[in-house]
TORKOLDO-825966 format. One record per residue: x negated, y negated, z negated of N, C-alpha, C, O, CB in turn. Coordinates in steps of 0.05 Angstrom, whole numbers, plus 5000, padded with zeros to 4 digits. Atoms other than C-alpha are relative to their C-alpha. Glycine has a CB too. Layout:
XYZXYZXYZXYZXYZ
...
***
This chain:
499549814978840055958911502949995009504050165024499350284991
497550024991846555718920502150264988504250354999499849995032
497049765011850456288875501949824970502049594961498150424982
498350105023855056218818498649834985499249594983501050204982
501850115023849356058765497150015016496650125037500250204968
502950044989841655888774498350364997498950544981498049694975
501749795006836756458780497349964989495949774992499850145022
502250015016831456648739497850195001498450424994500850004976
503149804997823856998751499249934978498949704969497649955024
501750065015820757158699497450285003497250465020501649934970
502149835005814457548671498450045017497049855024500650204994
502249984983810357958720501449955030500249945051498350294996
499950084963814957808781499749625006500049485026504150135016
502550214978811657178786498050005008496949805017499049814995
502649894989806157508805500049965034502349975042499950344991
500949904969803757528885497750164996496050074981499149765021
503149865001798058008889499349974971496949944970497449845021
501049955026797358018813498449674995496449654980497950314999
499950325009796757218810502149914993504250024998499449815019
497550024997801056828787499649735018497549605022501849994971
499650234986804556298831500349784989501549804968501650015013
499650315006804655568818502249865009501849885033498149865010
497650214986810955088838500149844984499349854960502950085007
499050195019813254568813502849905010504049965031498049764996
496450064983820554228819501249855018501549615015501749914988
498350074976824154138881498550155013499050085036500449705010
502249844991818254688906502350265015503750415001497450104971
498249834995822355098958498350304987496350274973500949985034
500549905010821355808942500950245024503250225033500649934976
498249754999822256538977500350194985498150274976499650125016
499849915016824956978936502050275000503950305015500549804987
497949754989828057768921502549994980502549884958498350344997
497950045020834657848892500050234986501150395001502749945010
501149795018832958418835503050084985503850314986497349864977
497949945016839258378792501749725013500949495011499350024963
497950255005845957938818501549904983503249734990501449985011
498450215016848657748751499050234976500350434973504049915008
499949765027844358118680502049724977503049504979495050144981
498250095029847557958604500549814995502449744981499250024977
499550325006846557288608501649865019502149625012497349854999
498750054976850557178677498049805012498849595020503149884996
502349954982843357088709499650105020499850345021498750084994
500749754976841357268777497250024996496149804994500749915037
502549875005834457608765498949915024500749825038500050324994
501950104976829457408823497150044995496050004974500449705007
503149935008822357598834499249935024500549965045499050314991
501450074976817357318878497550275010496450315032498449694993
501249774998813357958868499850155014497750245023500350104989
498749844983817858348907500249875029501350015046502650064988
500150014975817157968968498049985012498249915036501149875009
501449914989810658098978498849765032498049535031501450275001
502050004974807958019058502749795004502249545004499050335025
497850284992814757589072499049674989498849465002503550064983
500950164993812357149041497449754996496949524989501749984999
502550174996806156959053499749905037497949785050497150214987
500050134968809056889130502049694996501849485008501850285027
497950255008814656409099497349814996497049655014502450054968
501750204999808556009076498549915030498649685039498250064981
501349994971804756059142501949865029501249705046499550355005
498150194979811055869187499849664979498749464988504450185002
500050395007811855149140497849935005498049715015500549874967
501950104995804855049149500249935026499649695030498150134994
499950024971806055089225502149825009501949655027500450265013
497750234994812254739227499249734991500249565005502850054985
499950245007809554109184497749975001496749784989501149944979
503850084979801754209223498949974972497249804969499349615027
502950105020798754249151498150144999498750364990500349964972
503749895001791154489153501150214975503250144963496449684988
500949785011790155129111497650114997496550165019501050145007
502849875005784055409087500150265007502350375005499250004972
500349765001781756049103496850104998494949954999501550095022
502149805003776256559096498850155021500050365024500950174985
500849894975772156789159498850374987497250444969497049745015
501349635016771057649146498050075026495750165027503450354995
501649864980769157809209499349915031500849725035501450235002
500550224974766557539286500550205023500350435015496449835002
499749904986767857829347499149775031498449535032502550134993
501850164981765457649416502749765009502249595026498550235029
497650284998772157139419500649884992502649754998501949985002
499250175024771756779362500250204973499350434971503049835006
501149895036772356939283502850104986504849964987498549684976
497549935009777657359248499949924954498350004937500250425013
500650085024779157019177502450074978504750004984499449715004
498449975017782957219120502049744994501049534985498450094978
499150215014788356749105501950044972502449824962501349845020
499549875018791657079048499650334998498950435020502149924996
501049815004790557749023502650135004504950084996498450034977
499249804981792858319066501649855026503549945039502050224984
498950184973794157739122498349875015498449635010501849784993
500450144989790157529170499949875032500949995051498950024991
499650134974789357059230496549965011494449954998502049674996
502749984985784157009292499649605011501449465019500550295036
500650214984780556309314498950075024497450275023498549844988
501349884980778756349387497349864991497349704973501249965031
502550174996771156099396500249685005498849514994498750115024
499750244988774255489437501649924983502949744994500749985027
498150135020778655309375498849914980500249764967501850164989
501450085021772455179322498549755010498249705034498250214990
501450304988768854499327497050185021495850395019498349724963
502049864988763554569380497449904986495149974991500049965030
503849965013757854369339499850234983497550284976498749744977
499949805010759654939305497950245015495750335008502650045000
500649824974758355409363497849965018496350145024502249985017
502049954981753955129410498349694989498949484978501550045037
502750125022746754859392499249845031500649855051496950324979
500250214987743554379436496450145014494450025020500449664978
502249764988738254959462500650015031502949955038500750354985
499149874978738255139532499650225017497650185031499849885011
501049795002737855789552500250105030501950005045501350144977
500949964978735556119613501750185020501050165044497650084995
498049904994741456589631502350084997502649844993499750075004
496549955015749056809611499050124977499650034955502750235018
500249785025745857439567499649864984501349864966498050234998
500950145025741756919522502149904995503149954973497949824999
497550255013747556409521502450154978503650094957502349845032
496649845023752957019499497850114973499150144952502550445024
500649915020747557279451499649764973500149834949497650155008
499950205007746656649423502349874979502249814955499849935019
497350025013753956479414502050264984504350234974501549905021
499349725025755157229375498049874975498949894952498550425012
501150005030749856999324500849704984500149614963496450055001
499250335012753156259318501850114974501650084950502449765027
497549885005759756679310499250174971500450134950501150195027
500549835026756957149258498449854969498449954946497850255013
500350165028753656579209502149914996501849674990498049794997
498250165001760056389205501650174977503350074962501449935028
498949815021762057029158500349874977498349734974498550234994
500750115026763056769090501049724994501449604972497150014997
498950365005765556059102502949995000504750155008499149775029
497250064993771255789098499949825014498249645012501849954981
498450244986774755379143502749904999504550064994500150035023
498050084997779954859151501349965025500649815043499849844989
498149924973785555089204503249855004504149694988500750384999
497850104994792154929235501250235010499750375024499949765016
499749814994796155439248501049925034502249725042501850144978
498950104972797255459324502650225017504150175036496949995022
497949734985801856149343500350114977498350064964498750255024
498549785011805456639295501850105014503749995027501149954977
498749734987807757299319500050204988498450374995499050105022
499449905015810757679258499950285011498250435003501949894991
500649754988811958289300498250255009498150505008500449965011
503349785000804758419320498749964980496550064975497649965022
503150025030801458199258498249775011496049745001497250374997
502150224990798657559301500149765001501749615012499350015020
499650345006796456919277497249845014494849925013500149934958
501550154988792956399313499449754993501149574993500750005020
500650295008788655819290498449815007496049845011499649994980
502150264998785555259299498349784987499349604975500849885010
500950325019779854769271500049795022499349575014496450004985
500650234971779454339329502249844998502149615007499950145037
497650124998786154149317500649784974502249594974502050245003
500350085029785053929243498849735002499649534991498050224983
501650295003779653389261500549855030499449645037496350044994
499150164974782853219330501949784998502349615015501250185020
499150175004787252839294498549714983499749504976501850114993
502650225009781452379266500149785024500549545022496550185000
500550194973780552129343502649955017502749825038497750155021
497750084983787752139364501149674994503349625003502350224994
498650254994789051389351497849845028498749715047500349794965
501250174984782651119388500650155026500550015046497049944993
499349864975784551729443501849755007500949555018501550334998
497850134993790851379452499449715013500349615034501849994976
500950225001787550739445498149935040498449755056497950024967
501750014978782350909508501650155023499850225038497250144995
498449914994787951239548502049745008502949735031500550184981
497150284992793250569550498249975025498950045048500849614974
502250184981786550219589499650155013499450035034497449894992
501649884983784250759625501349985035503549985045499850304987
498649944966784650779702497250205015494950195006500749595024
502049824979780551299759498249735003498849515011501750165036
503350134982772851039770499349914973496949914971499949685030
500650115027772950769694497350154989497150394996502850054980
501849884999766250939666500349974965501049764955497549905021
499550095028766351079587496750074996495050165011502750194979
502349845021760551229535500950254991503350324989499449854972
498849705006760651909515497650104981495350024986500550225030
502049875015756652309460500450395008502350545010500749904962
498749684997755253029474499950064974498649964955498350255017
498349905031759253419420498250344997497650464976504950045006
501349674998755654149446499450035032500049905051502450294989
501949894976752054499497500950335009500950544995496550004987
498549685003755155119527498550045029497849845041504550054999
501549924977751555559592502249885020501149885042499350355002
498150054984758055299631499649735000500349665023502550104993
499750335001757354529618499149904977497350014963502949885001
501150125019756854039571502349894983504149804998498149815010
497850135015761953769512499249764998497049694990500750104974
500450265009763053069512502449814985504449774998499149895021
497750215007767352579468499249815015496849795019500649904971
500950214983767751999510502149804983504549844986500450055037
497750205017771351399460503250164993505550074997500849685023
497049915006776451899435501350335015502650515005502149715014
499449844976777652359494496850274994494450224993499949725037
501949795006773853059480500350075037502450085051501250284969
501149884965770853269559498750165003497150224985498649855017
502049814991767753749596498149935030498949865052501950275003
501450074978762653629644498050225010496650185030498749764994
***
C-alpha cells in the first residue's frame, strides 16, 4: 500500500459477505485502513470493511479489461432481465443485449400483443440461469449497471467480421443464417456481420 511497512488482514476481515476472498500474489486488492501502525508496526487492513466498494472496484476492472462475468438472472421485466451480479449488486441486460436465439423463437405470430407476450415468457424462463456478460455502462451514483451477452460471443465472429468487411462493397450479396425471428424483422449473421432485415 505504499506505507512505511506492509499491511496485514487477517481473520474475519477477509471475509466479503461472510466468504472468504481468494487472491493470490501480485492480486491487486481494495482495501480499508482499520489500524495505521498496531504492536507490531503493522498497518491493519480489512477487506470486510469495504464492503459495496468493492465489489464496484471489481466490476469497473472487468469493464476496463472487457472480461465476461457471470451472473445470476432474479428477475425479467418487459426490457430485458435484471441479474444479480454479486450480492446486494445488481445489473440490467436489455432484451437486445442477450443472444437472439435466446429471445426470439422461429414462430410467427399474428400480431404485436402475441409477439410481446411471447417475448415476456422467453424473458421469464430465463430466471434462474446464469449468464455470461460484459459489462457495458457503470453508474455508481444510481446504482446502474449495464450488460451484455451479445458482446461476449461477438467476439467469436469479429475476425471473419473483419475478414468480410476488407472485401465488401454496395450490391455484394452474402450468405446469411437467420440467428432469430422478431415481429419487426428478421436476425441475420451474414459471414460475420450480425443484420437486420
Amino acid at each position: 500500500i505504499n506505507g512505511r511497512s506492509e499491511g496485514v488482514i487477517s481473520g474475519r476481515e477477509m471475509k466479503l459477505d461472510g466468504k472468504r476472498i481468494n487472491k493470490k500474489s501480485g492480486d491487486k486488492i481494495l482495501v480499508y485502513v482499520v489500524q495505521p501502525e498496531n504492536e507490531e508496526g503493522q498497518i491493519e487492513l480489512s477487506v470486510r470493511r469495504t464492503g459495496t466498494a468493492l465489489k464496484w472496484h471489481d466490476l469497473e476492472q472487468a469493464r476496463v479489461k472487457e472480461e465476461p462475468i457471470n451472473v445470476k438472472v432474479i428477475e425479467a421485466n418487459t426490457g430485458g432481465v435484471i441479474v444479480e451480479i454479486a450480492e446486494g449488486l445488481r445489473g440490467f441486460v436489455p432484451s437486445s443485449q442477450l443472444k437472439n436465439n435466446r429471445i426470439f423463437s422461429s414462430v410467427s405470430f399474428n400480431n404485436k400483443d402475441e409477439a410481446s407476450k411471447a417475448l415476456q415468457t422467453k424473458l421469464a424462463e430465463l430466471i434462474g440461469e446464469t449468464l455470461q456478460v460484459k459489462v457495458m455502462e457503470i453508474d455508481k451514483e444510481k446504482n446502474k449497471v449495464i450488460l451484455s451477452e451479445k458482446s461476449v460471443y461477438s467476439d467469436t465472429d469479429m475476425q471473419q467480421r473483419t475478414q468480410t468487411l476488407t472485401s465488401l462493397k454496395v450490391g455484394d450479396n452474402l450468405n446469411g443464417v437467420v440467428t432469430g425471428i422478431a415481429p419487426f424483422g428478421l436476425f441475420i449473421n451474414a459471414q460475420g456481420l450480425e443484420g437486420l432485415v
